[in-house]
C-alpha positions, 0 to 999 in steps of 0.5 A: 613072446618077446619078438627078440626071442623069435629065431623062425617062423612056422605057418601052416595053411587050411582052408576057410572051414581048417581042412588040410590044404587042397592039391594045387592050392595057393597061398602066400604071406608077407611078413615085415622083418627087422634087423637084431642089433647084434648086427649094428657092429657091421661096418661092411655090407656082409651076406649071410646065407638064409635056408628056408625048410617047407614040410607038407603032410597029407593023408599020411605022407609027407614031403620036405624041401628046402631052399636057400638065398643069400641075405645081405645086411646093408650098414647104416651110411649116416653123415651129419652136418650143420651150416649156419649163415646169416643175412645180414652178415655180420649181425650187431651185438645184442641184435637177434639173429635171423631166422630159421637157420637150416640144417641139412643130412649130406648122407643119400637119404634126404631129411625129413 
């Protein structure tokens, strides 16, 4: 499945030999999230609403319950600029200039 196609999660919990899940049992999960690009048009940090739906079965009966939690899409602030000095200042014709010559983001993230 291409990871673009995928619009949920499901996870279903055993125990170690797949037997449903013990009363008062725990279990947790992380999962590392991307952004769709259709979001990338967002020019204004936007919250959209994010439900979650838990079902539980056992011995026959089940349980549902949902949660909800605002999502907040941060757009990208990238500035980029470019500086350039020399020393000595000015350099003769055909002389190399020196180097390196520094480039730097002045956006909040500091350049690699």
């Amino acid at each position: 499945m291409d990871a673009a196609d995928v619009r949920g999660v499901r996870l279903t919990y055993t125990n170690s030999s797949g037997d449903p899940f013990p009363a008062g049992g725990t279990a947790g999960v992380q999962i590392d999230l991307v952004q769709r690009d259709n979001v990338t048009d967002i020019d204004a940090q936007t919250a959209v609403n994010n439900t979650v739906t838990a079902e539980t079965a056992a011995e026959g009966q089940t349980a549902t319950g949902d949660a909800d939690a605002d999502y907040t899409i941060v757009p990208l602030d990238i500035a980029a600029a470019a500086t350039k000095t020399f020393d000595p200042d000015p350099v003769a014709a055909g002389d190399p200039p020196p180097s390196p010559s520094p480039a730097r983001t002045p956006g909040p993230r500091p350049t690699p």
